[in-house]
C-alpha positions as CSV (number, residue, x, y, z in Angstrom):
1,X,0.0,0.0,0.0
2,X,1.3,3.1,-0.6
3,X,0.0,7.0,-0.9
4,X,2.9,8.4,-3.2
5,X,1.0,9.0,-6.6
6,X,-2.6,8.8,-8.1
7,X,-3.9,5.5,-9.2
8,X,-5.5,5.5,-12.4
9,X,-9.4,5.0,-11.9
10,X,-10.0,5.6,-8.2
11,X,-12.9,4.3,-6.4
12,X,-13.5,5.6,-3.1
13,X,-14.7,3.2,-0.1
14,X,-16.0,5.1,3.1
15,X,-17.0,3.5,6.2
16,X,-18.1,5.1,9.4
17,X,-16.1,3.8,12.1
18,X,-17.9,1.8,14.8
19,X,-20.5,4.3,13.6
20,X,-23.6,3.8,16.2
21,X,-21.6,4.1,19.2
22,X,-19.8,6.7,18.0
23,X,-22.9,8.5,17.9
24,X,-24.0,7.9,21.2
25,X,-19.9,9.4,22.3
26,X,-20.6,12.2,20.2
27,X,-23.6,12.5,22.0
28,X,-22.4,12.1,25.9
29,X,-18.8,12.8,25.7
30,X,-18.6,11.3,29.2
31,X,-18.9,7.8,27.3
32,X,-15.6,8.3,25.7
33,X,-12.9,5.7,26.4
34,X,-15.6,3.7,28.0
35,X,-16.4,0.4,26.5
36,X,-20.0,0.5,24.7
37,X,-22.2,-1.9,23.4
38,X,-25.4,-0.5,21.2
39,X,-27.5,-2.9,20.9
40,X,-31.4,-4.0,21.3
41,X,-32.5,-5.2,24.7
42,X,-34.4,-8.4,25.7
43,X,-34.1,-11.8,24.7
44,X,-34.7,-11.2,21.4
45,X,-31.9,-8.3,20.6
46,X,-28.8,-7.9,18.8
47,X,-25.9,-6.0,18.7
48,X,-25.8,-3.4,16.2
49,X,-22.1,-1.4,16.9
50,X,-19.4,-1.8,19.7
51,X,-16.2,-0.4,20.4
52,X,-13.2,-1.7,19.5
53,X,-11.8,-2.3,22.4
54,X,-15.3,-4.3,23.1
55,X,-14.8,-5.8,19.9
56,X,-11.7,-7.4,20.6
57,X,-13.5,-9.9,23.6
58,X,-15.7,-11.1,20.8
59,X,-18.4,-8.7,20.5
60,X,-19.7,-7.9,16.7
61,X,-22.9,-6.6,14.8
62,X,-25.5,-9.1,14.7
63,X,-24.7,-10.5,17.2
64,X,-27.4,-11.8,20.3
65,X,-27.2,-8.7,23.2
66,X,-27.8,-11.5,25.7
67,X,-24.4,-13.6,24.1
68,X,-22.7,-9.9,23.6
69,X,-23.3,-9.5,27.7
70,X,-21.8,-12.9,28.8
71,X,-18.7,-11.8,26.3
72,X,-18.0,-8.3,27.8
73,X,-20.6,-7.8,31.2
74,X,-18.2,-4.3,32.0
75,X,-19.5,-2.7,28.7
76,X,-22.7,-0.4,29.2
77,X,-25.0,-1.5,27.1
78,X,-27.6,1.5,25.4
79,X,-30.5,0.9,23.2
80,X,-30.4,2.3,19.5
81,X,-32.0,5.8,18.5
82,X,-32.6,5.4,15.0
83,X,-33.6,9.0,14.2
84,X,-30.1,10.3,15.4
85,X,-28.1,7.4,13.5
86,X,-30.0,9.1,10.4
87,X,-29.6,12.1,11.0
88,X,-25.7,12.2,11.5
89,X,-25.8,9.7,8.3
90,X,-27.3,12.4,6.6
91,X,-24.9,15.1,7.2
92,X,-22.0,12.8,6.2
93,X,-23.8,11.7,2.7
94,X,-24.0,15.7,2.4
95,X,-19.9,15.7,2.9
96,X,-19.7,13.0,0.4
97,X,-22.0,14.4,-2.3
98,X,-20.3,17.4,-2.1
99,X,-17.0,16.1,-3.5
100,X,-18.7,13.9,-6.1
101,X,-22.1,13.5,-7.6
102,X,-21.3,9.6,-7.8
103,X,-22.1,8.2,-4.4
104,X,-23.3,4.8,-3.4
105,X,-24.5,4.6,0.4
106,X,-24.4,1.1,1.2
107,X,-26.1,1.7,4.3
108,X,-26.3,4.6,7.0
109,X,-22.4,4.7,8.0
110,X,-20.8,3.4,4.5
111,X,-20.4,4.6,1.1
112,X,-18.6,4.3,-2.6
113,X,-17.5,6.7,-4.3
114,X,-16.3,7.3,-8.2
115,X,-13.6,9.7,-8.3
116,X,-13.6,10.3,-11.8
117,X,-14.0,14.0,-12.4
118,X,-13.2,15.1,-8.6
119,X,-9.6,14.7,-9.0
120,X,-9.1,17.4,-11.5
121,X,-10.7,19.8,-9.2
122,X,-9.4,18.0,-5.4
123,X,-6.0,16.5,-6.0
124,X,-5.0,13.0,-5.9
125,X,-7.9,10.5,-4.9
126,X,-5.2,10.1,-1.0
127,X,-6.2,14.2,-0.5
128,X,-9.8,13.6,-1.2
129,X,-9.6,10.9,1.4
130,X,-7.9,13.4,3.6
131,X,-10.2,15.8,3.1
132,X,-13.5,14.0,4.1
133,X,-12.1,12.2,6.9
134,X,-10.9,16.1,8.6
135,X,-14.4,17.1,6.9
136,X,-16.8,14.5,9.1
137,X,-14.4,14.7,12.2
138,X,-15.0,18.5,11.9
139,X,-18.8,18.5,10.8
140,X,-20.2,15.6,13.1
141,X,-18.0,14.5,15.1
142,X,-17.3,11.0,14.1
143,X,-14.1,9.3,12.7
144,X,-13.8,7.3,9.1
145,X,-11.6,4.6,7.9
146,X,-11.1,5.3,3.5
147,X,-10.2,2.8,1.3
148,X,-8.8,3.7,-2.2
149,X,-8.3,1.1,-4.8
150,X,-9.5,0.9,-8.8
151,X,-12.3,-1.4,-8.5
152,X,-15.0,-1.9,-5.2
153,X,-13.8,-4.5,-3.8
154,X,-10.3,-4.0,-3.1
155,X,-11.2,-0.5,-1.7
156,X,-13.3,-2.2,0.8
157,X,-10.9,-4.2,1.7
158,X,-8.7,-1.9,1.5
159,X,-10.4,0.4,4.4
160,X,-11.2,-2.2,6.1
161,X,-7.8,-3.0,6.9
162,X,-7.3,0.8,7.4
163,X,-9.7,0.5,10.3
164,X,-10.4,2.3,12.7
165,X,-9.4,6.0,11.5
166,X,-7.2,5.4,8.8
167,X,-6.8,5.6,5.2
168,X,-4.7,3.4,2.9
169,X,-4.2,3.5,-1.3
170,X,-4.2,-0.4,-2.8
171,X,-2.5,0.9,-6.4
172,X,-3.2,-1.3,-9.6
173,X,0.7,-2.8,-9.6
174,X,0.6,-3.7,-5.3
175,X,-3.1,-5.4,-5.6
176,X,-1.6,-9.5,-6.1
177,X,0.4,-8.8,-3.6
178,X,-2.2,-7.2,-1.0
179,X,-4.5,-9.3,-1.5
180,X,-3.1,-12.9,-2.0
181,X,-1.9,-13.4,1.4
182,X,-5.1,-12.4,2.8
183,X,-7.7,-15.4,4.3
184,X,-9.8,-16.8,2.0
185,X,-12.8,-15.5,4.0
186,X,-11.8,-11.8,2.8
187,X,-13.2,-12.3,-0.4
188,X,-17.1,-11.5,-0.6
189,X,-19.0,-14.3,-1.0
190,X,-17.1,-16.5,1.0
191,X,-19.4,-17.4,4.4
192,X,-19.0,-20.3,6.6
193,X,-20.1,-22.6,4.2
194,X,-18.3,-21.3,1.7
195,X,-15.3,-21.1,3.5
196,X,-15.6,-25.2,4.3
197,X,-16.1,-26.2,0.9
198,X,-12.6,-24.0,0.0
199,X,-11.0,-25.4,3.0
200,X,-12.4,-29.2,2.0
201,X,-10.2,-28.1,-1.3
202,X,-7.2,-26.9,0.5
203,X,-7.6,-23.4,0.1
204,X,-6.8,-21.5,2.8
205,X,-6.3,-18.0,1.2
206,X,-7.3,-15.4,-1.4
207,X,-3.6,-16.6,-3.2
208,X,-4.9,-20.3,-3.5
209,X,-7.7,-19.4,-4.6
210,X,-6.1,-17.7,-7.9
211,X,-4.2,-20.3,-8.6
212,X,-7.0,-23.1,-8.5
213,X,-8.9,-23.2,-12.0
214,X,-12.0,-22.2,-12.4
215,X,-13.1,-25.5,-13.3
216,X,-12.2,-27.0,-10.2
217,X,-14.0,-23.8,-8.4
218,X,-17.1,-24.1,-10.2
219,X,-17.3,-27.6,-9.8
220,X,-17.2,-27.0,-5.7
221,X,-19.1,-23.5,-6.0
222,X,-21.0,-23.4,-9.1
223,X,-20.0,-21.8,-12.1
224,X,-21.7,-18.3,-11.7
225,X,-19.7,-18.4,-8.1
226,X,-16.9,-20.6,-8.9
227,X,-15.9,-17.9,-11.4
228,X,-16.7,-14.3,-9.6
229,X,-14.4,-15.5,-6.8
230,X,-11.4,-16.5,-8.8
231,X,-11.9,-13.0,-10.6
232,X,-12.2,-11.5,-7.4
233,X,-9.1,-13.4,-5.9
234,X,-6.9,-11.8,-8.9
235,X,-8.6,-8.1,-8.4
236,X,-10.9,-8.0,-10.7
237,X,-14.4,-5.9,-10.2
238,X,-16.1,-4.7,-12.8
239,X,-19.3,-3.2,-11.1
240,X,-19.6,0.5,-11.7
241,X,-20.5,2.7,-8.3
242,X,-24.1,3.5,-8.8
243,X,-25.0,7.2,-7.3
244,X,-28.1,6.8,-4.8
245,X,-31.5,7.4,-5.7
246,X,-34.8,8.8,-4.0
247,X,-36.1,6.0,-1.8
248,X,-39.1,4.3,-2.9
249,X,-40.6,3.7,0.2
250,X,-40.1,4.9,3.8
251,X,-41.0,2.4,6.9
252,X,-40.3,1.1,10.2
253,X,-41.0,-2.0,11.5
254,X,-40.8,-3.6,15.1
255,X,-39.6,-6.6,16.4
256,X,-41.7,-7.4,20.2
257,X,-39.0,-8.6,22.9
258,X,-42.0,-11.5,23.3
259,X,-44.9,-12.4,21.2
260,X,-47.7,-10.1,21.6
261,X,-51.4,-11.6,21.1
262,X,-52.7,-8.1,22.2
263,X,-54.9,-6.8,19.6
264,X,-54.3,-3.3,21.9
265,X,-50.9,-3.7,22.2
266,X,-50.2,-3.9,18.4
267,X,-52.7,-1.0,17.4
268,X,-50.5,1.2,19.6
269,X,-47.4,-0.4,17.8
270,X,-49.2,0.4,14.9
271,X,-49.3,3.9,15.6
272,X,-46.0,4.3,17.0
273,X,-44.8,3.1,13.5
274,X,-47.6,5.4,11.9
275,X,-46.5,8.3,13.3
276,X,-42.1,7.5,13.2
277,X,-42.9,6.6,9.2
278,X,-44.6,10.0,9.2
279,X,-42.1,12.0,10.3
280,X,-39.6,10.2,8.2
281,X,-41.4,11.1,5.0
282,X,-42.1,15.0,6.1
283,X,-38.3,15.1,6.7
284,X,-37.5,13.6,3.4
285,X,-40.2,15.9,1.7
286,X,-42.0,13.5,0.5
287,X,-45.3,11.5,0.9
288,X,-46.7,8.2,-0.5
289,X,-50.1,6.8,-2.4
290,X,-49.7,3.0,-1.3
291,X,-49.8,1.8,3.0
292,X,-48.5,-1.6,3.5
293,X,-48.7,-3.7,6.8
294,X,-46.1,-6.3,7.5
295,X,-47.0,-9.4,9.8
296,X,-45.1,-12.0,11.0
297,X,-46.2,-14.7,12.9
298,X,-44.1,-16.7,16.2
299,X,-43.8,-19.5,13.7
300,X,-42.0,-16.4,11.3
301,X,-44.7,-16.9,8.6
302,X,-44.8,-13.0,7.3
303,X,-47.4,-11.7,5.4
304,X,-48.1,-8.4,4.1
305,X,-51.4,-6.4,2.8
306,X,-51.6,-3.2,1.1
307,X,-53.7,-0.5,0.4
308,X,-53.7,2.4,-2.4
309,X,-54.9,6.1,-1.3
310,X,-56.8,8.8,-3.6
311,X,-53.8,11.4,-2.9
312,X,-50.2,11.1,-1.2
313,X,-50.2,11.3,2.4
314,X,-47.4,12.1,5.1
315,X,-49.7,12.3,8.1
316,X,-49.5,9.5,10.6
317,X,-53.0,9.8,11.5
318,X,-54.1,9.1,7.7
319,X,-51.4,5.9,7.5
320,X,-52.3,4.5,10.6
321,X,-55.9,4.8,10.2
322,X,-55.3,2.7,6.9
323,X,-52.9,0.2,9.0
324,X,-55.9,-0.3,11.3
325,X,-58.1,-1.4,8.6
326,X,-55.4,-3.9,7.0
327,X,-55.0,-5.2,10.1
328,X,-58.4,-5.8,10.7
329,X,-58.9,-6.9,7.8
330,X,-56.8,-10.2,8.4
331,X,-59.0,-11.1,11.2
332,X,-56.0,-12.5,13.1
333,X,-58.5,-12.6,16.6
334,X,-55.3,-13.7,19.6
335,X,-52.2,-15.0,16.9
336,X,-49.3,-14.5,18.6
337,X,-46.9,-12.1,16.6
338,X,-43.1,-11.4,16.6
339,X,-43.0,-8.7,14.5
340,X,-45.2,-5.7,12.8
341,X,-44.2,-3.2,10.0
342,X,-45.3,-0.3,8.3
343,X,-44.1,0.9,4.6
344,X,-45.5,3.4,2.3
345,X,-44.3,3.7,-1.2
346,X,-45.3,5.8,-4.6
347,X,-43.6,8.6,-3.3
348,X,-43.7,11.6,-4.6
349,X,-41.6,14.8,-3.5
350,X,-42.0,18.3,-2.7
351,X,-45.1,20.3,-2.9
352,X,-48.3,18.0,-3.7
353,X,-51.7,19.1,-4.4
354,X,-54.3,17.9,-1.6
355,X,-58.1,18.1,-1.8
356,X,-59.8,18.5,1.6
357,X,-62.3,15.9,2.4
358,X,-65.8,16.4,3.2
359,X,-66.2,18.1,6.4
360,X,-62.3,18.3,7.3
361,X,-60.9,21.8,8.6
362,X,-58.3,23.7,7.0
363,X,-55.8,22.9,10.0
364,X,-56.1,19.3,10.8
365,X,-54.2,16.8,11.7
366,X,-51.4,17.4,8.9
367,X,-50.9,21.2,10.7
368,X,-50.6,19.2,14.0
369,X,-48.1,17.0,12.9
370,X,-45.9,19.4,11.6
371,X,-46.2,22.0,14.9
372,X,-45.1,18.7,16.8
373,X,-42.0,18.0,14.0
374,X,-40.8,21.6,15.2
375,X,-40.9,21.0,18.4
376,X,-39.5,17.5,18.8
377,X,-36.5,19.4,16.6
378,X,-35.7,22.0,19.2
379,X,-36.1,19.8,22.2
380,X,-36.1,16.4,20.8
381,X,-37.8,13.0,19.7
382,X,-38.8,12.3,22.7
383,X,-40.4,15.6,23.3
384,X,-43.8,15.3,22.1
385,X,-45.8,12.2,21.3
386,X,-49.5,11.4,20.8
387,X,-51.1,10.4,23.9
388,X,-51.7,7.1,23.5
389,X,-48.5,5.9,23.2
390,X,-47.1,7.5,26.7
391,X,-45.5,5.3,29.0
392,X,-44.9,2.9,26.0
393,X,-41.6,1.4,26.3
394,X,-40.2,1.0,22.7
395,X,-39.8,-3.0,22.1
396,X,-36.5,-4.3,23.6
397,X,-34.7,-5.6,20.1
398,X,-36.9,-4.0,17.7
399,X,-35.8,-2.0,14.5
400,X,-36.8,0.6,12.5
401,X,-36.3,0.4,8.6
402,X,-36.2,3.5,6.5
């Protein structure tokens, strides 16, 4: 690896070190140098971030909370808040967007970017790097690892080996030799049983791997897989970095710590995720035709039912009056669920035209909403909520989607 001169085609890999619990630093500084778990609570959570120094007893995303505490029981252990997550994602996609039009979040804390263009007006693709790392440290108070490379894969690997706060340049002439004596499990694709068919061949790293034919590979892996890892193994990526798009739907969903049979207890998850989907689309300036319920059962059957609206809405009291009728509509009586979801798609942005309905007032519950979006952003999420759902607990383990 080397940062000396420019490589050719740069592609740009940027990943948000131990991103949620950096979050929750940023947010209590007193948490600093103290080890942190984020994670859902109750039986039924999982780990979403830890530090590193938590991560080095075992900890790691996806991981059960319960399994996580037995690994590390010093850690403090907080519960996720989504809506900060997104919003410091958000003003990091803004620092990335601003250097090229040609970003690819992957998720909220990760990114690729093509280069191409930026350079002549930056400097080499190692100064860009430079730059957004002082930019995000500066603008939200979080640190990123970069990884530069020509081709997505080996800038992801690249940065990951950079981690955490680092930056590191994988040129087109060093990328045989960084990569070959890596593990085999380095190579995307490659899972656990993956990794024991390779191993049943003898292949313990990326280097093996390129010098096995992909005959042999594809007769192991099959031949779609077989082949993408020996290009892989030799550096090869051809997928272009595709620039983000509006979202097409915006949603949250919650897993229950236990299953609930409580038709009363899921109408005021309903609304919970009414109202949170809400104010997700008002802050994305946008607002959607088409409600859709998600169900799943303890058995994890899921099922989903949807409904198509007259005009766009982004008023939680419209989508979860809609929710309440899907919902009915299933007739579900005392079935014990793990899980309920709300999504609403056919967005459209900006301005929309709205008829009032028969008998509605000119300030409703869409004026409401949006007196209660100003507050909660002065003093907070957890400022203002409808009435019905105070006291609720949010469910230990459960998720929100955007």
């Amino acid at each position: 690896m080397s940062t000396a001169r420019a490589v050719p085609q740069a592609i740009m890999h940027v990943d948000m070190d131990a991103f949620y619990a950096s979050v929750e630093i940023r947010r209590n500084p007193a948490l600093r140098n103290t080890p942190l778990v984020v994670a859902g609570q109750g039986p039924r959570g999982v780990v979403l971030s830890a530090t590193y120094d938590v991560r080095a007893l075992g900890v790691h995303a996806g991981q059960a909370t319960s399994r996580a505490r037995r690994l590390a029981p010093h850690a403090v252990f907080l519960s996720p808040d989504h809506e900060d997550y997104s919003r410091v994602s958000g003003g990091v996609m803004e620092v990335l967007r601003s250097i090229t039009p040609r970003v690819e979040p992957l998720s909220l804390d990760e990114a690729f970017l093509d280069l191409a263009g930026a350079t002549r007006r930056l400097g080499p693709p190692e100064t860009i790097g430079e730059t957004i790392r002082a930019r995000v440290f500066d603008e939200q108070g979080i640190t990123c690892s970069v990884g530069i490379a020509d081709n997505k894969f080996t800038a992801k690997l690249a940065g990951a080996l950079a981690k955490p706060d680092g930056l590191s340049v994988v040129r087109p002439e060093q990328v045989v030799d960084f990569l070959h004596p890596l593990p085999v499990d380095r190579l995307w694709g490659v899972g656990e049983r993956t990794g024991a068919l390779l191993a049943g061949l003898g292949l313990g790293t990326i280097g093996d791997v390129a010098h096995t034919s992909v005959e042999t590979l594809s007769r192991a892996l099959g031949p779609a897989a077989g082949r993408n890892l020996y290009e892989l193994a030799w550096g090869r990526d051809r997928r272009p970095v595709i620039p983000w798009e509006p979202e097409r739907s915006i949603g949250a969903e919650e897993t229950f710590p236990t299953d609930v049979d409580d038709p009363v207890a899921i109408r005021r998850t309903l609304l919970a995720l009414a109202h949170r989907t809400a104010t997700r689309l008002r802050r994305a300036k946008a607002a959607g035709r088409t409600v859709t319920i998600k169900i799943r059962f303890a058995d994890f059957t899921t099922l989903t039912r949807a409904k198509t609206l007259r005009e766009a809405t982004d008023v939680g009291h419209e989508i979860y009056a809609v929710a309440c009728v899907l919902h009915g509509g299933l007739g579900l009586e005392r079935a014990r669920l793990r899980l309920v979801g709300i999504r609403v798609d056919g967005l459209v942005s900006g301005a929309y035209p709205r008829q009032l309905a028969l008998g509605e007032r000119v300030l409703g519950h869409r004026d409401a909403e949006r007196a209660a979006d100003a507050v909660r952003g002065r003093f907070g999420d957890s400022a203002l909520t409808a009435a019905a759902l105070l006291g609720r607990g949010a469910a230990a383990g459960g998720r929100s989607r955007r």
